[in-house]
C-alpha positions in Angstrom: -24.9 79.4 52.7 -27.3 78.7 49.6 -28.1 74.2 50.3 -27.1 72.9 47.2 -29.5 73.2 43.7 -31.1 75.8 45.4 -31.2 79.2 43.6 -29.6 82.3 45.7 -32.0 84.3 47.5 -31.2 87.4 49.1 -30.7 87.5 52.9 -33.5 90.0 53.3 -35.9 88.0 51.0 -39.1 90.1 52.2 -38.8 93.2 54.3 -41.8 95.4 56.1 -41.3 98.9 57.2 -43.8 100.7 59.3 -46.7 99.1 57.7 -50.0 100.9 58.8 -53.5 99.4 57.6 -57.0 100.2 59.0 -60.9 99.0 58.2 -63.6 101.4 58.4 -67.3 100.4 59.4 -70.1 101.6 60.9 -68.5 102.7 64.2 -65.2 103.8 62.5 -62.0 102.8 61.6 -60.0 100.1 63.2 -56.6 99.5 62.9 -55.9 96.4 62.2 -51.8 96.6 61.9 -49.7 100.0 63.5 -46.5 100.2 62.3 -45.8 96.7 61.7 -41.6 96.1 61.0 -40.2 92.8 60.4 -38.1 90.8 57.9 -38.0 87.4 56.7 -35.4 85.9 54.9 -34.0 82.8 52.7 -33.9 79.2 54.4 -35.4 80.3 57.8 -39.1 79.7 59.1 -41.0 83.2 60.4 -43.3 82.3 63.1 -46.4 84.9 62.9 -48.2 84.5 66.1 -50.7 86.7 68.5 -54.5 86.1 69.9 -57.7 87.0 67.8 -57.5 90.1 66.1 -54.2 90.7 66.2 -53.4 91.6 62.7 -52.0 88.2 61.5 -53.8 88.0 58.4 -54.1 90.9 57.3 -50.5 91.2 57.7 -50.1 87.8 55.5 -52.8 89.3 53.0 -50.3 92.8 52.5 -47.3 91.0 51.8 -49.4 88.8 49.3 -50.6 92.2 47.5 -54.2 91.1 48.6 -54.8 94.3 50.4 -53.2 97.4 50.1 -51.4 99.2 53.3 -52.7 102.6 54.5 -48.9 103.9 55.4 -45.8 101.8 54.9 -43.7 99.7 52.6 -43.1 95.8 51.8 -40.3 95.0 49.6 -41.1 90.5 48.5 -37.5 90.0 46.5 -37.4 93.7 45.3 -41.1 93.7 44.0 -43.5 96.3 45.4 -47.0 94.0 46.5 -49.1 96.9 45.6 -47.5 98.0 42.2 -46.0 94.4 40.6 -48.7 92.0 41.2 -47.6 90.1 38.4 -44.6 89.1 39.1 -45.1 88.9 42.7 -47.6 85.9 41.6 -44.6 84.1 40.2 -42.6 84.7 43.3 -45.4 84.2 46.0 -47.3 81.2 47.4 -50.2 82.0 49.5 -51.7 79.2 51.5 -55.1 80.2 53.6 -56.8 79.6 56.4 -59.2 77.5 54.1 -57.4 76.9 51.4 -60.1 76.1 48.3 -59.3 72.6 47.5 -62.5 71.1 45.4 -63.2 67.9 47.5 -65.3 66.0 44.4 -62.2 66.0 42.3 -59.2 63.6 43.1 -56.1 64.6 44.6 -54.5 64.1 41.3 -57.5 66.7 39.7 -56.7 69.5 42.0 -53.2 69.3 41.0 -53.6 69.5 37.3 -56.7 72.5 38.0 -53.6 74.3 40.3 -50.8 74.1 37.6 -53.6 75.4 35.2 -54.2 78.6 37.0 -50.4 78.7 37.7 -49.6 78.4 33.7 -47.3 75.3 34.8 -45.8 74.2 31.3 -47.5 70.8 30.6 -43.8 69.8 29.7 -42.7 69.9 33.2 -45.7 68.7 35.4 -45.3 64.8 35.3 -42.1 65.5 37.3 -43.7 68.5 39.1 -46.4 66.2 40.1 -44.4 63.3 41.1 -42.0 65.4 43.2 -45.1 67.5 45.3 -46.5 64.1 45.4 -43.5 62.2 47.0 -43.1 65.7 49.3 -46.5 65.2 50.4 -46.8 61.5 51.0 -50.0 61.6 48.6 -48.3 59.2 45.9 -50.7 56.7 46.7 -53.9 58.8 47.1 -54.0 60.4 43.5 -57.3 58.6 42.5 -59.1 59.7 45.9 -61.2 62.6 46.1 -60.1 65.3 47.9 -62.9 65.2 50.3 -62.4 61.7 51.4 -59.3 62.6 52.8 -58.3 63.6 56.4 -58.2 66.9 57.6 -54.1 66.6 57.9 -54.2 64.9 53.9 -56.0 67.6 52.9 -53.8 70.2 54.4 -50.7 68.5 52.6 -52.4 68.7 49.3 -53.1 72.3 49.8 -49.6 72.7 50.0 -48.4 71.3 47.4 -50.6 72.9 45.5 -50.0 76.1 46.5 -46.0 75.0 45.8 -46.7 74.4 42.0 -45.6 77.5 40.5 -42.3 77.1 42.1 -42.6 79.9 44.7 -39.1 81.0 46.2 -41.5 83.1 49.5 -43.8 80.8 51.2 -47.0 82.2 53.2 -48.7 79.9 55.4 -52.0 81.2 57.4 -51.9 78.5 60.2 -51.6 75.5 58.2 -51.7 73.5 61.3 -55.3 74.8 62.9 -58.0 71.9 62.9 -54.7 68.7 62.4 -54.1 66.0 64.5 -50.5 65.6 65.9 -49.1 63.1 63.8 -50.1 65.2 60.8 -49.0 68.5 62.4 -45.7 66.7 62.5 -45.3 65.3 59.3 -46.8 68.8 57.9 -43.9 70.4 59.7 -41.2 68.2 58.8 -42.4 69.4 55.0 -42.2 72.5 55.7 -38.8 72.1 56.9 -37.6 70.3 54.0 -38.6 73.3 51.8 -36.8 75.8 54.2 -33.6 73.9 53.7 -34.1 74.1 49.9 -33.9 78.1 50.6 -37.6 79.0 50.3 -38.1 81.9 52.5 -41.2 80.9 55.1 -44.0 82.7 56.9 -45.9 80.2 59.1 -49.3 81.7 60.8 -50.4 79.6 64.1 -52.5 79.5 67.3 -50.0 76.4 68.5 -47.3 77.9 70.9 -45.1 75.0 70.4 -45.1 75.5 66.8 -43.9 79.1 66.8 -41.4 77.7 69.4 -40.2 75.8 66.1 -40.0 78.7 64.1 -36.4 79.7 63.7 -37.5 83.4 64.6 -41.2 84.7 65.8 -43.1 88.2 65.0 -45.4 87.9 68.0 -48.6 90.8 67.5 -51.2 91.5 69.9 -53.3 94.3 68.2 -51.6 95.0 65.5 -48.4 95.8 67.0 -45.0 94.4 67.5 -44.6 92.8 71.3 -41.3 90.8 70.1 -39.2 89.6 67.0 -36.7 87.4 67.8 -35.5 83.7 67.7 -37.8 81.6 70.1 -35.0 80.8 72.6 -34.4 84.3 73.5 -37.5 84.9 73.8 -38.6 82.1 76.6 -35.3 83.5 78.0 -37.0 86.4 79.5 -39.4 84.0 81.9 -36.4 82.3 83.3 -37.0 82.0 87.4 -41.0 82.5 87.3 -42.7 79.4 85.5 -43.5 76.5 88.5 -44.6 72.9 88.6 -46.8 71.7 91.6 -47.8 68.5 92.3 -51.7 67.4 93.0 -53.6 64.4 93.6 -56.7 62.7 91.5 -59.2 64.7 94.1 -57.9 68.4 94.5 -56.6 69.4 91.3 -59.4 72.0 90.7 -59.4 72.8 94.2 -55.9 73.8 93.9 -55.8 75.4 90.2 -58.7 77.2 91.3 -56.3 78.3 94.4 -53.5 79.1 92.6 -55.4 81.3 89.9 -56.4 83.5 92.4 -52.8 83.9 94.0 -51.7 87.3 94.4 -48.5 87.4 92.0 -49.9 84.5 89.5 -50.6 85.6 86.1 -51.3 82.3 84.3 -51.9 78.6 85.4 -52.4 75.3 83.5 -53.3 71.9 84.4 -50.6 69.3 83.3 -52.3 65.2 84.8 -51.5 65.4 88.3 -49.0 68.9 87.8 -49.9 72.1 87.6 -48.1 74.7 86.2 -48.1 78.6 87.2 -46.2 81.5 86.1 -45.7 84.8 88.4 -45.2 88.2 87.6 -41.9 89.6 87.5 -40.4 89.9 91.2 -43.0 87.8 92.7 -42.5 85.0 94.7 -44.6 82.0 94.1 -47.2 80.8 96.5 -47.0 78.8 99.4 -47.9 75.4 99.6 -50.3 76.2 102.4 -51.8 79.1 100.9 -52.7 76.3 98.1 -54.0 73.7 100.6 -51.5 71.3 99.5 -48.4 69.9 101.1 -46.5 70.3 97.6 -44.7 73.3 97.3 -44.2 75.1 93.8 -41.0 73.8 92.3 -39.0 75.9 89.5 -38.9 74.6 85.8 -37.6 75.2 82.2 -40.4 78.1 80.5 -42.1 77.4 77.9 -42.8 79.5 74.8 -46.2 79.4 75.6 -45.3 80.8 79.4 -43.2 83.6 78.1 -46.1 84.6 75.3 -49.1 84.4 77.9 -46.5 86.6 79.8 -45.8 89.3 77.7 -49.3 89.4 76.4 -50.8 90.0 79.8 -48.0 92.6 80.8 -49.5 94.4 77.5 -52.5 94.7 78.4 -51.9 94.9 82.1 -54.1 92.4 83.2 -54.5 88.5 83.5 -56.6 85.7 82.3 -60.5 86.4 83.5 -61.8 84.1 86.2 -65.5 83.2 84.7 -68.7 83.4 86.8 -70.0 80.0 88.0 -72.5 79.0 85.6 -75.8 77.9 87.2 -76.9 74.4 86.6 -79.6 72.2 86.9 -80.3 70.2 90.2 -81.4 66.9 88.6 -78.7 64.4 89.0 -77.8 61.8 86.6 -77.6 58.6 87.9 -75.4 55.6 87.6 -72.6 56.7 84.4 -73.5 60.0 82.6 -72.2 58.8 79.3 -71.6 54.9 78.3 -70.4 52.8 75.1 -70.9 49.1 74.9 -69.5 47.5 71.8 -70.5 50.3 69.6 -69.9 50.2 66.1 -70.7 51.8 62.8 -70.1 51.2 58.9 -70.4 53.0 55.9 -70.5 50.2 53.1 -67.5 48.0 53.7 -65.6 50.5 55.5 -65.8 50.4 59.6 -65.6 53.7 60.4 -66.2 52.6 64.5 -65.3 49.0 65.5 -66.4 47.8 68.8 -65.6 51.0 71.1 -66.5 50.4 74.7 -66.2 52.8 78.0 -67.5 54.8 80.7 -67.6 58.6 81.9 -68.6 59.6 85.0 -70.9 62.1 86.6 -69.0 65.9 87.0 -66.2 63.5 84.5 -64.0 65.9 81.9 -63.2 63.2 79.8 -61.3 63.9 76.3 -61.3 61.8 73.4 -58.5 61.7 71.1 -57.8 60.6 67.8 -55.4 61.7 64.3 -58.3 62.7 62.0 -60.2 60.2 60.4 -59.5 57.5 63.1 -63.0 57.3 64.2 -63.6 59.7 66.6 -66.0 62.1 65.0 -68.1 59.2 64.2 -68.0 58.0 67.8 -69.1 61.4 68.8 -71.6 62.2 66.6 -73.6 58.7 67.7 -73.2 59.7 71.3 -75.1 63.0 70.7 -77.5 61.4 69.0 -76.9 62.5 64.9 -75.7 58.9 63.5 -77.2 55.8 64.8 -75.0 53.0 65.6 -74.8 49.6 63.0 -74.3 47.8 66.2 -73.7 48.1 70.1 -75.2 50.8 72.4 -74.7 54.4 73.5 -76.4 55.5 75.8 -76.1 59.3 77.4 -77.7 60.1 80.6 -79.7 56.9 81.2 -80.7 57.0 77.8 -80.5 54.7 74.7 -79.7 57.2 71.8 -80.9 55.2 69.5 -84.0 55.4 70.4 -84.2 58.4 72.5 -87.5 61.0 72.0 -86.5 64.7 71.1 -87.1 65.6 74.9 -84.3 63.5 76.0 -81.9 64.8 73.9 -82.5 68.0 74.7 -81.0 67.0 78.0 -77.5 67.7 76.6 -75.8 70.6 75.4 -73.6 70.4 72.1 -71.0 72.6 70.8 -69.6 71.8 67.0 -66.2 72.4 65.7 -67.4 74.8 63.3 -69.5 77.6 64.1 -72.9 76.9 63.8 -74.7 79.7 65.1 -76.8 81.4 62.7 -74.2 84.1 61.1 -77.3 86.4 60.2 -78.4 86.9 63.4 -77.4 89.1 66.3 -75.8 88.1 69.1 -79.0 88.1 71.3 -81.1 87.1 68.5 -79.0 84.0 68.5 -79.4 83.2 72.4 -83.3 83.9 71.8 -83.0 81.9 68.8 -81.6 79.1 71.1 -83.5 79.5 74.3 -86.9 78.7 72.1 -85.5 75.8 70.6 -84.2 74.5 73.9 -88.1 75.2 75.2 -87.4 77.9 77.7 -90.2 79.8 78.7 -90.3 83.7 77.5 -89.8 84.8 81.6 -86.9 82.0 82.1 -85.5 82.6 78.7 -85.1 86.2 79.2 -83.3 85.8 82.2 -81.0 83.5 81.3 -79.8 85.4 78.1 -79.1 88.1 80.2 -76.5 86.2 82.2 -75.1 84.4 79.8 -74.7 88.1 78.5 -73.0 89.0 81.1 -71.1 86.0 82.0 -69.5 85.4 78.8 -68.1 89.2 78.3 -70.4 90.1 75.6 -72.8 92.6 76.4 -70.6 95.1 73.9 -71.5 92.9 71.4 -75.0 92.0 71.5 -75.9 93.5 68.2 -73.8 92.5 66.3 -74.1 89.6 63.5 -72.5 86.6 64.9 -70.7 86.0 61.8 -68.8 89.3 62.4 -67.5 88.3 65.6 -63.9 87.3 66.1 -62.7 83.3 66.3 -62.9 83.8 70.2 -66.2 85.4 70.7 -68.0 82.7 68.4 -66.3 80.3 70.3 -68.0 82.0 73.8 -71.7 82.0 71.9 -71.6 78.9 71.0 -71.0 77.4 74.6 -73.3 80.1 75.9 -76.1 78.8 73.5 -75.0 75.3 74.5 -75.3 75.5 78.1 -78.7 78.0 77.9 -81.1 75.1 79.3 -78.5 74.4 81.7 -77.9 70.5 80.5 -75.6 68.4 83.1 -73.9 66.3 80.0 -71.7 68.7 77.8 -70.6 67.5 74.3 -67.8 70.1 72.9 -66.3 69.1 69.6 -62.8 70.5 69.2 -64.0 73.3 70.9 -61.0 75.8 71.0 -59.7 74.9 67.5 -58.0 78.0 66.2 -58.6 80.5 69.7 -55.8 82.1 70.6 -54.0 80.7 74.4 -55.6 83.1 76.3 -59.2 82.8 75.2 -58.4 78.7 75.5 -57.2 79.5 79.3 -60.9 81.4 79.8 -62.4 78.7 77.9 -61.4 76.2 79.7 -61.7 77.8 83.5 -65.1 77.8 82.8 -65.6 74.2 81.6 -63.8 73.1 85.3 -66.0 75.0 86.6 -69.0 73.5 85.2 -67.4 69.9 86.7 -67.1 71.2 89.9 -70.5 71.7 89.3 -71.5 68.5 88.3 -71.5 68.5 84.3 -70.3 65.7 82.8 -68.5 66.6 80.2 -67.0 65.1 76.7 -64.6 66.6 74.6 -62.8 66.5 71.3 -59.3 67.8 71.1 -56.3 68.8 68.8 -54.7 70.2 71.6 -52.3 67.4 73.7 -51.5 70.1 76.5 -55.4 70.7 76.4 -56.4 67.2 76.7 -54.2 66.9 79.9 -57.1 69.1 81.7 -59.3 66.0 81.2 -59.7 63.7 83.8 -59.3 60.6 81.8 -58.7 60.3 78.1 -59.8 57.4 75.4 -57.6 57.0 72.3 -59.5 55.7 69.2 -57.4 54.7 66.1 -58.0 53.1 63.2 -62.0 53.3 64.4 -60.7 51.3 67.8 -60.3 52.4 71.3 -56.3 51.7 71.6 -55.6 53.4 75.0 -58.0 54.5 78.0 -56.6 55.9 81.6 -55.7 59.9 82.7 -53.2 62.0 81.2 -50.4 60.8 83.4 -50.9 57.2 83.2 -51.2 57.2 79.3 -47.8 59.6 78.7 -46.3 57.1 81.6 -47.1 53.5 79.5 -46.4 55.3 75.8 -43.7 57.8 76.4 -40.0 57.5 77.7 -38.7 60.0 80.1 -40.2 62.0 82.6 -40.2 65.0 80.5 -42.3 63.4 77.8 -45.6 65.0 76.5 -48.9 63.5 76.4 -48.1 64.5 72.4 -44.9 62.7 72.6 -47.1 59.3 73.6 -49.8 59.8 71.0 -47.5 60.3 68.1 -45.5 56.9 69.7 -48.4 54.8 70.3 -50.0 55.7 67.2 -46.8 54.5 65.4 -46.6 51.3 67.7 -50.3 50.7 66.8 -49.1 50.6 62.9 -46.2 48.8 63.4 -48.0 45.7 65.4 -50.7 45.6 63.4 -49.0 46.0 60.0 -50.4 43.8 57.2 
């Protein structure tokens, strides 16, 4: 049924048949999609998920008419993507990965520069305007510059403006990468308003539980088809092998560790004090002794994620690597590894940081959270020692970073959010490049690029520019490079932002085992189910620290039920924040 005022759409709004496209380079061609079939049709969300380099893009870019298939056929409302671009523009919104908003002109700016290069009639964008705007929640933000918004803001605007010429097939490439909860939320519930108007909707996304909210998934994994089907179905197929087991504050590495190596376990997850396992089809879970715990495995519901991680591993016949212990150094840090007193910092009149106080502990994970532009990044970036505090103290391994020399910072290792490696040079032209800076010796240097080589999977890639790698590989570099001079405090910024879940699973087995080492470590996060690895979390909103404990105490005090999400308390104590503190 057509919702009322919306225009009839055919059922099959966009169909693919057999779709075939490859790349060709130096070592030959790649194929990048292999007989790619699907549909998507009027009023329903399409979920396009898969790892790295599965083909979700380019997929996104075909059906655009952006790139032209090798074998095939899309049909977008009857057009032909390769033949009617034209009128597939009138048809088509396309939102990218970095969608090219101009952050030094308003909000209200980049709307009238979109309905320009859409040939919006001047006679209908006041309404046009006001109707994205009140979509988008951005009524009040016309006058701001786009760049002075939050990453979640931004993301709305891009939206709507990629919504202006009125497009009936909507083609999101993970809109939701790099945004805070509350955002992803409200993004979502946008998105769902313009499904019920009939638009037909292709959403992109590394976040399992948002392709679990898709009405139907295309789920890829090099370029071809593992499933395509409604969600429920799909986590269906994993009924009688996903497990909880309970831990206690001390042994939850101990018994992940365990449980990874399990004969029959394909894929485990830290949860607080729970851990969460999945076997292989006809095995039996482990025992609680073989775990060294007096908790045995208990069944529970599946997860999307469960039944993707699943499928994806029975593909490739494998499971998730178990990374070599990284080596680190033997001097100790003494009394905490990482501590905030009062620490605060302005930018004119604005407080950006008001007053943020705590303390991390030696071989600590410790996570801190935020909705983007709460304060966070601002916190972090005085902790490593790039902004100075206005007032207070930070002070990292013994050390006041205010005044800290170069040789103490060098002490720590620190991984940005975006990828900050050199995109010119090679792989090991990067770790070289990183080793001098870090003041390795040429002997010691050597050395230790050839096990980070090795460690990190990436000895087929060592000449090759870093900027060609995939998402996933930059992601390794980086925390190779970062943890070259063998620091014992780790600062990772959003670290895993846009990896796919089973480069976030490697990822992260080789941060706990780093702590087992003894490296403290502090890390931004997007990722709710992520920041339950941590072993404590601080919540900073509104440039105040609003909540402090571990993952389990926090959903405990800010959620109801006992199948609440650590997501489900940040969205509600961000909201109880606003509501006691409302002007």
């Amino acid at each position: 049924m057509t919702p009322a005022g919306a225009e009839a759409i055919p059922i099959a709004t966009v169909v693919i048949d057999g779709i075939v496209k490859r790349f060709h380079g130096p070592a030959g061609a790649v194929v990048a999609l292999d007989g790619v079939s699907g549909a998507m049709a009027a009023g329903v969300i399409t979920g396009l998920a898969g790892p790295d380099g599965a083909g979700k893009t380019t997929l996104i870019r075909v059906i655009a008419g952006l790139l032209l298939p090798d074998a095939g056929h899309v049909s977008v409302m009857g057009l032909d993507p390769s033949q009617d671009g034209a009128a597939l523009g009138a048809v088509v919104g396309y939102m990218p990965q970095r969608f090219g908003l101009y952050e030094d002109l308003t909000v209200g700016e980049n709307l009238t520069l979109y309905a320009d290069l859409r040939d919006v009639a001047p006679a209908v964008r006041p309404d046009r305007f006001s109707e994205l705007l009140a979509l988008s929640g951005l009524a009040a933000f016309t006058g701001r510059p786009a760049g002075k918004l939050s990453g979640g803001m931004k993301q709305k605007l891009g939206l709507a403006c990629t919504l202006l010429g009125d497009p009936k097939v909507l083609l999101l490439d993970e809109p939701g990468v790099g945004v805070d909860p509350v955002s992803r939320r409200e993004l979502w519930a946008m998105v769902e308003g313009l499904a019920g108007r009939g638009l037909a909707i292709l959403w992109s996304t590394a976040y399992l539980d948002e392709a679990a909210r898709c009405d139907r998934v295309l789920l890829l994994d090099g370029g071809r088809v593992l499933d395509d089907g409604p969600p429920d179905a799909f986590v269906r197929t994993l009924v009688g092998r996903s497990f909880r087991v309970a831990m206690g504050d001390g042994d939850r590495r101990r018994i992940a560790r365990r449980a990874a190596e399990a004969p029959g376990v394909i894929d485990t997850w830290i949860q607080g004090r729970s851990l969460r396992l999945v076997t292989a089809k006809g095995a039996p879970p482990p025992t609680a002794e073989s775990l060294g715990t007096d908790a045995s495995p208990v069944p529970m519901a599946p997860r999307y994620e469960d039944a993707y991680i699943a499928r994806l591993l029975e593909h490739r016949d494998g499971m998730v690597p178990a990374p070599a212990a990284p080596v680190v150094a033997s001097v100790a840090v003494n009394g905490p590894a990482i501590e905030t007193r009062d620490l605060s910092r302005s930018f004119g009149s604005f407080k950006a940081v008001d007053g943020v106080t705590f303390q991390v502990g030696p071989g600590e994970i410790f996570g801190l959270l935020g909705p983007n532009g709460a304060g966070k990044s601002t916190t972090f970036k005085m902790l490593c020692g790039l902004l100075p505090p206005t007032s207070g103290t930070a002070r990292v391994a013994g050390f006041d970073m205010m005044t800290a020399r170069a040789d103490a910072r060098a002490r720590l290792g620190y991984m940005a959010q975006a990828f900050a490696q050199p995109s010119s040079l090679t792989v090991r032209q990067n770790l070289a490049f990183n080793a001098s800076v870090y003041g390795l010796d040429r002997r010691e240097g050597a050395r230790r690029i050839a096990e980070a080589i090795g460690d990190f999977g990436l000895v087929a890639h060592v000449d090759t520019p870093s900027g060609q790698l995939p998402l996933g590989l930059q992601r390794r570099l980086s925390l190779a490079c970062a943890i070259l001079h063998r620091p014992r405090i780790l600062f990772l910024d959003e670290p895993t932002s846009g990896v796919d879940p089973i480069a976030r699973r490697e990822f992260w087995r080789r941060i706990d085992v780093m702590a087992e080492s003894g490296v403290t470590v502090l890390v931004t996060s997007h990722f709710m189910d992520e920041a339950e690895y941590c072993d404590r979390l601080g919540v900073i909103y509104r440039g105040r620290l609003i909540a402090l404990g571990d993952p389990d105490a926090i959903k405990h005090q800010h959620a109801d039920g006992d199948d609440a999400t650590l997501e489900d308390a940040f969205v509600a104590m961000i909201a109880t924040y606003d509501r006691e503190h409302a002007a």
